[in-house]
C-alpha angles and dihedrals in degrees: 000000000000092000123115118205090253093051081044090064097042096050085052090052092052096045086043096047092047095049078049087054104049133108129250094261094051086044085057093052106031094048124187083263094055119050125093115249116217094270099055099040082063111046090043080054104046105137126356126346126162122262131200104208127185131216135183123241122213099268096039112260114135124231119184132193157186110268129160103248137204137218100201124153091343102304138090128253141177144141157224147185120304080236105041128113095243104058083042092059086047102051093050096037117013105193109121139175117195130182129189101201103167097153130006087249099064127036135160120190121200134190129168128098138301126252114198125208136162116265105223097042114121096216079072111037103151103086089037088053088049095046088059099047089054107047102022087072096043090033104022125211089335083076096067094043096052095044084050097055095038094055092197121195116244131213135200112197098227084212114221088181133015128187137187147195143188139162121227114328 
């Protein structure tokens, strides 16, 4: 886990404050038994899991696609080419949903905006980290070479709400 205790808390206070937040629909569905606490929502995320996140174009039509996300410090990253769709909508407009579904058991939704960065910057070194520890050992060494010359942008959803579902235990 990437998670400090403080970063615990606040990922519980957001999830707590979200289930809070939710209509009457979404409270039917997502029941006290079965949301993910912090912890577990950690610990189920830890490396890399696939995202479906959603942008909004200019003239507000939503596209969604496949990213590899990130679960660092409580928040979610990924990234994309300096050139790609995606990082433009969200420079020019940062709201962002997000939603790992990998089963129909176990969902988190996610919706904020999006803060971009670039990746191999040093002043944030945590999705670029992750982004090593999973592909050097599947890629080898051609990973980090290509990562250094694509220079991707990489976002963190600054979550505003965060929900989260899972059948049984």
């Amino acid at each position: 886990m990437h998670e400090t205790p403080e970063q615990m808390g606040q990922l519980q206070d957001l999830l707590d404050r979200s289930a809070l937040s939710a209509g009457d629909h979404l409270r039917s569905i997502i029941t006290e038994d079965r949301r993910v606490i912090a912890e577990g929502l950690c610990q189920k995320l830890a490396g890399m899991v696939l995202l479906v996140v959603g942008t909004v174009t200019a003239d507000g039509r939503p596209l969604v696609g496949p990213v590899d996300g990130y679960l660092l410090g409580g928040s979610f990253y990924f990234s994309s080419a300096r050139n790609s769709v995606r990082m433009r909508h969200l420079a020019a407009r940062p709201g962002v949903s997000a939603t790992h579904l990998p089963a129909e058991e176990f969902a988190v939704t996610v919706h904020g905006r999006a803060e971009l960065f670039d990746v191999v910057d040093p002043v944030h070194p945590e999705l670029r980290d992750a982004m090593l520890a999973h592909y050097l050992p599947k890629q080898g060494p051609a990973f980090e070479a290509w990562l250094e010359a694509e220079n991707p942008i990489g976002a963190r959803i600054a979550a505003d709400q965060m929900f989260t579902f899972q059948m049984g235990s």
